[in-house]
GUZA-217328 format. One record per residue (C-alpha): residue number from 1; x negated, y negated, z. Coordinates in pm, 1 decimal, padded with zeros to 6 digits. Layout:
BEGIN
SITE:nr:X:Y:Z
SITE:NUM:X:Y:Z
...
//
This chain:
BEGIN
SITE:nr:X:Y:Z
SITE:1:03338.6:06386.8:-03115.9
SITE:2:03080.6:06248.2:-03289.4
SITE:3:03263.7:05904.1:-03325.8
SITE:4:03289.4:05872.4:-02952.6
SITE:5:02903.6:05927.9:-02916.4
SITE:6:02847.7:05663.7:-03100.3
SITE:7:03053.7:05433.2:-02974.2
SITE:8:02934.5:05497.9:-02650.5
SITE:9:02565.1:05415.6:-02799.6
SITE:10:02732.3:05123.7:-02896.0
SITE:11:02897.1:05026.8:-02547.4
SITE:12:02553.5:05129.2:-02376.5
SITE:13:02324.5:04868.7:-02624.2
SITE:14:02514.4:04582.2:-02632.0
SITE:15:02518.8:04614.4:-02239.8
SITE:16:02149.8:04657.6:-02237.7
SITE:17:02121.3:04345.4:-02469.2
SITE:18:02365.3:04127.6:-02230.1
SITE:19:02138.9:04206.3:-01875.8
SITE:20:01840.2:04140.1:-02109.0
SITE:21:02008.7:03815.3:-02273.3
SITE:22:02107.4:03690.7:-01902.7
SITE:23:01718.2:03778.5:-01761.2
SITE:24:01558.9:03533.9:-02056.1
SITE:25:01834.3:03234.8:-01979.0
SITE:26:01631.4:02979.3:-01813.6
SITE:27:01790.1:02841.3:-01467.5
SITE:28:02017.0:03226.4:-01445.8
SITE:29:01942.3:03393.1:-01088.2
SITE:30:01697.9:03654.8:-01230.6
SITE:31:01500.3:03373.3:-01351.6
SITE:32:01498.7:03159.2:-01040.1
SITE:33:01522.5:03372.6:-00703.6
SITE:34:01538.2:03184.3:-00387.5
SITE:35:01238.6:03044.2:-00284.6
SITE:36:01095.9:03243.0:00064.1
SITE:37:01080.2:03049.1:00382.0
SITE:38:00691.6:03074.3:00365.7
SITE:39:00692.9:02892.0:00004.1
SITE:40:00965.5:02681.1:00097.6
SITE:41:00743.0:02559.1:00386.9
SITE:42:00441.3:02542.2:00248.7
SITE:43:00569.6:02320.9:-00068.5
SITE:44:00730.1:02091.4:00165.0
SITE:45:00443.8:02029.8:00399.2
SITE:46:00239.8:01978.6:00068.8
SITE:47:00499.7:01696.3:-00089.6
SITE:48:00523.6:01569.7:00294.9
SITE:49:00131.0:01466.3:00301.1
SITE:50:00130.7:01387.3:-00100.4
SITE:51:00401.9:01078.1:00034.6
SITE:52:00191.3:01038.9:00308.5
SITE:53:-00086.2:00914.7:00072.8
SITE:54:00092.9:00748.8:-00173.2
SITE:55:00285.4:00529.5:00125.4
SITE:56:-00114.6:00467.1:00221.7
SITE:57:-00114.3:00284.1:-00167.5
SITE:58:00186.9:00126.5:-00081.4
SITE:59:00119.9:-00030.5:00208.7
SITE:60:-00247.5:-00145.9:00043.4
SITE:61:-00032.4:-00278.6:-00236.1
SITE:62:00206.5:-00466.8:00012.8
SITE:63:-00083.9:-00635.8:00164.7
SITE:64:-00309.5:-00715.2:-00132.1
SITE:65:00052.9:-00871.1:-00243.6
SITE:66:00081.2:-01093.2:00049.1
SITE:67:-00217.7:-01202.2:00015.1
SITE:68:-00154.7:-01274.2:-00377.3
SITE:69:00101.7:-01451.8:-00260.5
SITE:70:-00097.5:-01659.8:-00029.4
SITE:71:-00327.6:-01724.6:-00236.8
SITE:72:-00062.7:-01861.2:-00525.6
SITE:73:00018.7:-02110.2:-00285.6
SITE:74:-00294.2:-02229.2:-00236.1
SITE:75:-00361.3:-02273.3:-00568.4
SITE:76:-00018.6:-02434.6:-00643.7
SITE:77:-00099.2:-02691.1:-00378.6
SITE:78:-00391.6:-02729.7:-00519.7
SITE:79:-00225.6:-02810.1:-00876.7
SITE:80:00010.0:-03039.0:-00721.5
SITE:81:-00312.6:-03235.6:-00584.0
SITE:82:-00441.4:-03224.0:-00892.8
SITE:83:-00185.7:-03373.7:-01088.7
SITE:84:-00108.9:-03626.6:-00857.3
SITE:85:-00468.3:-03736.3:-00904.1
SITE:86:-00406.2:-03744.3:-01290.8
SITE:87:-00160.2:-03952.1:-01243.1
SITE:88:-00262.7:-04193.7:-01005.2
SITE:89:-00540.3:-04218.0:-01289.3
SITE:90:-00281.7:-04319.3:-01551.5
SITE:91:-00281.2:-04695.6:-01424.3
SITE:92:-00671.4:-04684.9:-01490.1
SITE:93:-00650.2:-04523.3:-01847.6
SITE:94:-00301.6:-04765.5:-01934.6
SITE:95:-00532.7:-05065.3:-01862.0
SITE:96:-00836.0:-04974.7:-02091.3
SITE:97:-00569.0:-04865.3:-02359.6
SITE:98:-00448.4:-05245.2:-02333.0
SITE:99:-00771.0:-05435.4:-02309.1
SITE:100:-00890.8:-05220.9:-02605.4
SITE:101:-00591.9:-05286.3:-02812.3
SITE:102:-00642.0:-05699.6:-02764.0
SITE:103:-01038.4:-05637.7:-02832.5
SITE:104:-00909.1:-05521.6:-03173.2
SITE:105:-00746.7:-05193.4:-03197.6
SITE:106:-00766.6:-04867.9:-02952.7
SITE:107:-01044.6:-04729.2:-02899.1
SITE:108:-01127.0:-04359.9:-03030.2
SITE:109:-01257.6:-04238.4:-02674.3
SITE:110:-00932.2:-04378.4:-02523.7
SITE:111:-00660.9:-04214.4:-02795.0
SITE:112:-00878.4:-03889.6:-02723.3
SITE:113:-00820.6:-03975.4:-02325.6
SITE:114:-00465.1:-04036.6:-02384.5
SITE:115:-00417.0:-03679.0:-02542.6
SITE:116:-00273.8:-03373.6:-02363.1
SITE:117:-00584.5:-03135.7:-02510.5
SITE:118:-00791.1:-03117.2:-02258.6
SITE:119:-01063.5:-02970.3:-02470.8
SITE:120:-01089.6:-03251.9:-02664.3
SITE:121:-01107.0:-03461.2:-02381.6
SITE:122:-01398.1:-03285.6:-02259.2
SITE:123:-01551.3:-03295.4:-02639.3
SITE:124:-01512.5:-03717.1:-02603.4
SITE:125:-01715.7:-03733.4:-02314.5
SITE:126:-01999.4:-03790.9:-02586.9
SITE:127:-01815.4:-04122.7:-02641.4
SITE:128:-01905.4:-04268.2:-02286.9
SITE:129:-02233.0:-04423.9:-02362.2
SITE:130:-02090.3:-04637.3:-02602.8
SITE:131:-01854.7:-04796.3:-02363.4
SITE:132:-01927.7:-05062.0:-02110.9
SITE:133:-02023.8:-04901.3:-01750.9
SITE:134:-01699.4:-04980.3:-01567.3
SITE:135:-01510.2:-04826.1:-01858.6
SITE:136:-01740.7:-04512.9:-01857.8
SITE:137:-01715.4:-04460.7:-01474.0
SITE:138:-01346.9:-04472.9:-01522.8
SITE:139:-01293.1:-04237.2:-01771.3
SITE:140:-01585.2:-03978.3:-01674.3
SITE:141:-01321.3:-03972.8:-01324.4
SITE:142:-01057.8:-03923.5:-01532.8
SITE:143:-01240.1:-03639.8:-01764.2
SITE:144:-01293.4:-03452.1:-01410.6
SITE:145:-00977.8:-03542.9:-01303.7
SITE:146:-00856.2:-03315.2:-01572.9
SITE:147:-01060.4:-03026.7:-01611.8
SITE:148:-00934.5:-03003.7:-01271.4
SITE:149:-00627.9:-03025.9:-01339.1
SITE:150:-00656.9:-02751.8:-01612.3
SITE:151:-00839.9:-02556.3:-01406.5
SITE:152:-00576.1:-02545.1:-01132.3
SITE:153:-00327.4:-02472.2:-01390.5
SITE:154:-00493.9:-02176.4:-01507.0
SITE:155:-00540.6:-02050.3:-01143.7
SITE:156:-00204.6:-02097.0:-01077.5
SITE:157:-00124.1:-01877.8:-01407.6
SITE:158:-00338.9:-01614.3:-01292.8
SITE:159:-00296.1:-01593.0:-00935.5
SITE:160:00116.7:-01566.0:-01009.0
SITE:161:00014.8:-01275.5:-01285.1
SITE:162:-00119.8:-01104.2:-01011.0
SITE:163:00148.6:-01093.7:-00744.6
SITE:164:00364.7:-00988.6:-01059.9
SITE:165:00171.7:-00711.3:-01108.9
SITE:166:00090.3:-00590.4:-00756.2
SITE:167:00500.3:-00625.3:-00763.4
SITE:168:00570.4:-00371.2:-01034.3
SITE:169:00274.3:-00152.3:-00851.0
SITE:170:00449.0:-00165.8:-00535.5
SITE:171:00834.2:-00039.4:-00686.2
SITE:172:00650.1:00215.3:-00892.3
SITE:173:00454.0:00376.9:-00529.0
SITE:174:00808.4:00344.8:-00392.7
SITE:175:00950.2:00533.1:-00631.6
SITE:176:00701.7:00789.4:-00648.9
SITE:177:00697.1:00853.6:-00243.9
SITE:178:01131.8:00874.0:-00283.3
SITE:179:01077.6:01096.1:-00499.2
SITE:180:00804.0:01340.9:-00350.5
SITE:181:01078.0:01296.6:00028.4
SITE:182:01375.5:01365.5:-00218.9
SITE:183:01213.3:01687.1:-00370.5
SITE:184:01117.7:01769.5:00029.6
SITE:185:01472.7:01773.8:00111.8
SITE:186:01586.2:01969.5:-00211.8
SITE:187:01353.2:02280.3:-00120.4
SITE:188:01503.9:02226.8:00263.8
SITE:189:01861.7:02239.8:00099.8
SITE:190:01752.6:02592.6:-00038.6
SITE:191:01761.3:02727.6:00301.9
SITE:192:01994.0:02944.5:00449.7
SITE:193:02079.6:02841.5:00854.0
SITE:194:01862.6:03098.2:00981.8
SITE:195:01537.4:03020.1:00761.7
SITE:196:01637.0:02620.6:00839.2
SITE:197:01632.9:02691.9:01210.7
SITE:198:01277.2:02892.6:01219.2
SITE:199:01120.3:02556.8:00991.1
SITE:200:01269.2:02330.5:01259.1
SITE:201:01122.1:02520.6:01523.2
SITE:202:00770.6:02537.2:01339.6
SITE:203:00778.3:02157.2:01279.9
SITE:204:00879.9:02152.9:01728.8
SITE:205:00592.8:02395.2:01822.2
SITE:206:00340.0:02197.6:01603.6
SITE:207:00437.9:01896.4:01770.3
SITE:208:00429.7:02082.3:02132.4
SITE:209:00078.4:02162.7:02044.4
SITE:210:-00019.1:01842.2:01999.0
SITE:211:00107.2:01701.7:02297.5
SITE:212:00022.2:01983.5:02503.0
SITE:213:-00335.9:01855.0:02557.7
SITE:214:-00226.9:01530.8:02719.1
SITE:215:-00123.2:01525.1:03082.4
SITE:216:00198.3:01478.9:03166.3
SITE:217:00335.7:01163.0:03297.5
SITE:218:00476.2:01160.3:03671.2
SITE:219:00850.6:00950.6:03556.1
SITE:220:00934.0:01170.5:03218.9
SITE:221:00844.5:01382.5:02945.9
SITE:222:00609.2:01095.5:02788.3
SITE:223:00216.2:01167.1:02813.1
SITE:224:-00010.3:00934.3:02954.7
SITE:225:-00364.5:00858.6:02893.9
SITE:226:-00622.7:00881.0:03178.4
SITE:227:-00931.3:00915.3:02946.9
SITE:228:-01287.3:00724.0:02991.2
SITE:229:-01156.2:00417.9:02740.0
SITE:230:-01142.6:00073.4:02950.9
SITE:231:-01084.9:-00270.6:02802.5
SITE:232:-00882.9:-00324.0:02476.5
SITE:233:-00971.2:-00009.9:02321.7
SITE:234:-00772.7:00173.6:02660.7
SITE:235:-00489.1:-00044.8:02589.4
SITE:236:-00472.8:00037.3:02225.1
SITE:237:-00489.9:00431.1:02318.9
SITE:238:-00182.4:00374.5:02658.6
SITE:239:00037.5:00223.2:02371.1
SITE:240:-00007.0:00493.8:02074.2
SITE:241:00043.6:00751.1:02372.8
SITE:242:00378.9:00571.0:02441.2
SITE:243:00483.1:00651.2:02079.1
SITE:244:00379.6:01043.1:02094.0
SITE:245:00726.1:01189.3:01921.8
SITE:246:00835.4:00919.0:01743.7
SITE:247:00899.6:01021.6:01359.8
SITE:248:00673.1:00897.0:01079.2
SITE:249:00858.8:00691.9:00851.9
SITE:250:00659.6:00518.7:00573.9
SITE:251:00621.7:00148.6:00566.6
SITE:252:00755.8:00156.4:00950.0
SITE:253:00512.6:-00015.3:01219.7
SITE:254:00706.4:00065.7:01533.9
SITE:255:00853.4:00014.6:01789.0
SITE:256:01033.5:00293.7:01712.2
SITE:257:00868.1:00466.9:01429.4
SITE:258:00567.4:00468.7:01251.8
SITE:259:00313.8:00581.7:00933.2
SITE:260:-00057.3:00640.4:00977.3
SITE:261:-00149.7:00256.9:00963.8
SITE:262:00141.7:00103.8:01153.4
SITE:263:00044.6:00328.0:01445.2
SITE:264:-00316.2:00215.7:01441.5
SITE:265:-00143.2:-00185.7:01394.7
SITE:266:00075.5:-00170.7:01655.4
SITE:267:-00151.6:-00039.4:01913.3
SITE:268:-00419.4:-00254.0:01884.0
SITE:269:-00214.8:-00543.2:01838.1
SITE:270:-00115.6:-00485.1:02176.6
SITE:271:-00456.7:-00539.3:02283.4
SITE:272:-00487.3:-00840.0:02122.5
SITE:273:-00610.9:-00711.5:01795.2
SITE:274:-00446.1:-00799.3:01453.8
SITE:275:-00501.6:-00534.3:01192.9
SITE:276:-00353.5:-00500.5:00856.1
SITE:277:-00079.8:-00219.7:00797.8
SITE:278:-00300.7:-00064.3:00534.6
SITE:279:-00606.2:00225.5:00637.6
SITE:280:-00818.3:00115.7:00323.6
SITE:281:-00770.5:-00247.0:00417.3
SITE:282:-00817.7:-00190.2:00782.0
SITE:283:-01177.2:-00044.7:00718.3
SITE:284:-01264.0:-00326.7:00482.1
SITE:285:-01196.3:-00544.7:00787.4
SITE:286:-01315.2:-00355.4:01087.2
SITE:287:-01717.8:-00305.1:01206.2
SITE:288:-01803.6:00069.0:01072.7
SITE:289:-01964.7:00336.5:01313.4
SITE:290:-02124.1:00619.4:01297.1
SITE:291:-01911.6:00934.0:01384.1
SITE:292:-02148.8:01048.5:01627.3
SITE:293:-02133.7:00721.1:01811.2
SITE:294:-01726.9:00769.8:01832.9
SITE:295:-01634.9:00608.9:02115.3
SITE:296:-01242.3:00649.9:02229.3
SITE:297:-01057.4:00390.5:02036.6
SITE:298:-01198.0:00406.7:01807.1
SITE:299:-01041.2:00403.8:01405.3
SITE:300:-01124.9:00761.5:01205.4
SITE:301:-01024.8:00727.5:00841.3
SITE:302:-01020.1:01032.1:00640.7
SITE:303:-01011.5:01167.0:00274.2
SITE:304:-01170.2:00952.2:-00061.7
SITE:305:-01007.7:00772.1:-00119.5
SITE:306:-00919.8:00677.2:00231.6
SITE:307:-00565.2:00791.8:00314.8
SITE:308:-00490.3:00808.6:00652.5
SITE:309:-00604.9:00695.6:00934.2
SITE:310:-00627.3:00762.4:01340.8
SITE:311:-00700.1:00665.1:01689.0
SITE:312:-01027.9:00871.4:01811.1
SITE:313:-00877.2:00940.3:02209.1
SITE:314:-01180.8:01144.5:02319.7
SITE:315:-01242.7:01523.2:02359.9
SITE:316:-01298.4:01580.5:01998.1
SITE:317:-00903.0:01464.3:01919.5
SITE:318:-00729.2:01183.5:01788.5
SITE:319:-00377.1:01051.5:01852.6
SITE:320:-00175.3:00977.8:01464.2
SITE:321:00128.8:00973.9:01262.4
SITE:322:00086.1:01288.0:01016.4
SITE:323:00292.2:01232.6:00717.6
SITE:324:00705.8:01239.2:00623.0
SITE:325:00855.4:01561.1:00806.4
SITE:326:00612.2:01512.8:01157.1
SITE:327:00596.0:01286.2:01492.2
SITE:328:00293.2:01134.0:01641.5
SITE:329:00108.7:01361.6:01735.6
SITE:330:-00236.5:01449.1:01927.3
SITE:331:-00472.2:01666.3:01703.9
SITE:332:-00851.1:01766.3:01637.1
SITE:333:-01070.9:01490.6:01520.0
SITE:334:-01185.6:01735.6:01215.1
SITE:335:-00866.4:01863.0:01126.9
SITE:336:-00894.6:01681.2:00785.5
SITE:337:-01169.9:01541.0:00582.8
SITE:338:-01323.2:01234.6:00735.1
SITE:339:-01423.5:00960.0:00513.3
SITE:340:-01565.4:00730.5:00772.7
SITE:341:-01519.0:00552.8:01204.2
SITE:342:-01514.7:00197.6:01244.6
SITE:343:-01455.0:-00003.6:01617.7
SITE:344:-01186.8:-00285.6:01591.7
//
């Protein structure tokens, strides 16, 4: 009898040490439960505006790239200028090299000018005075004639360093928004149908909010504007109204879909108004106000650094595209942090 006791101490510890073994293994379903609907939603909306920022760096990064890139070929047409000027020089500096050799032997200044150091050219020029003045004129055209050239060359280095690494900038802000919208749609997969269907129809009645302040449009379900804006800035407000539901996708600039920037680019280019697809770069370039002196049409930027970016429509709201997992949308002016206005 007192065998079997002790065997079933035995049975009884070993059991207790297996449910305690299988509570300390990382990744076993005591140590990860499924995440609630409530955590599930707010981590998602948090990794949502997290790749709604770091598309913002992207798309500041795409332009300052372009723009590296514009600026490379520039300065390579200014190279090719450059040495074409060298070398319609050559003629100049193969004629002193001959009439110097006959004189009796080639001259010091010219060997130096015949070099491919441009630093040592530029040390010769010391030599000039001791030439006649038609030989110094010539050469002190040919010295600039080739710090140019260096110059350009250099330019042309740096300039091309620059797009390079505005390029590597640009894959690694891609990668790191994928990866914020893949993580998104991981905690989604979590899920079961019934908590899916309540987030879906908390991501509808936030957008019905939105566009519940707008009148309705007599020929559809689109709002229309019929606010105090006139001129360009009305124009700019009709066509971001026309978008109100379309998805935010980053990098996207219509006509279908849109982030934060290409919202505020495509409606104001349809009034005539070319803005960059970048929030930072589009309050570098636009005429700052005062948010008391909002007037509707007006640009709002928000957070430090600036993030994001909307169209003031009046009322105290502004019309924008939110971040990955929301539509445009119509919203309060303060409902984030504002960083600054400015009037295109």
């Amino acid at each position: 009898m007192a065998t079997y006791n002790r065997r079933g101490l035995i049975l009884c510890a070993s059991s207790l040490a297996v449910v305690a073994l299988i509570a300390a293994v990382p990744g076993s379903a005591a140590a990860t439960p499924r995440p609630s609907l409530h955590q599930v939603q707010v981590r998602v909306d948090k990794l949502n505006s997290q790749a709604g920022d770091a598309a913002e760096l992207y798309n500041d990064s795409r332009v300052r790239f372009a723009e590296a890139n514009r600026r490379l070929t520039v300065v390579k047409h200014r190279l090719a200028a450059k040495q074409a000027e060298v070398d319609a020089m050559q003629s100049s500096v193969g004629q002193l090299a001959a009439a110097a050799y006959k004189s009796g032997g080639l001259d010091p200044t010219v060997q130096i000018l015949l070099s491919d150091n441009p630093e040592s050219f530029l040390q010769s020029a010391v030599a000039l005075n001791q030439l006649g003045r038609q030989q110094a004129a010539v050469l002190a055209q040919v010295v600039a004639a080739r710090q140019g050239l260096a110059a350009a060359r250099n330019d042309v280095t740096q300039q091309r360093a620059r797009a390079s690494a505005l390029a590597e900038q640009i894959k690694s802000q891609k990668h790191a928004i994928d990866t914020k919208l893949a993580e998104a749609k991981q905690l989604l997969g979590t899920l079961k149908a019934d908590q899916l269907a309540k987030y879906n129809a908390a991501i509808r009645a936030t957008a019905a909010r939105g566009h519940s302040v707008a009148s309705r449009s007599r020929t559809g379900n689109i709002p229309s504007y019929n606010g105090p804006a006139s001129g360009r800035a009305s124009e700019a407000i009709k066509t971001a109204y026309a978008q109100l539901g379309d998805p935010y996708v980053y990098g996207a600039a219509g006509p279908s879909a849109f982030d934060c920037s290409g919202l505020t680019m495509y409606a104001w280019n349809s009034a005539g108004v070319s803005l960059p697809h970048s929030s930072s770069a589009q309050y570098s370039s636009t005429r700052h106000v005062s948010i008391s002196a909002l007037q509707p049409g007006d640009l709002v930027f928000y957070y430090s650094p600036i993030s994001h970016v909307a169209i003031y429509i009046g009322g105290g709201r502004i019309i924008h595209a939110p971040h990955p997992g929301r539509s445009v949308e119509i919203a309060p002016l303060h409902e984030m942090p504002i960083s600054g206005a400015a009037r295109p």
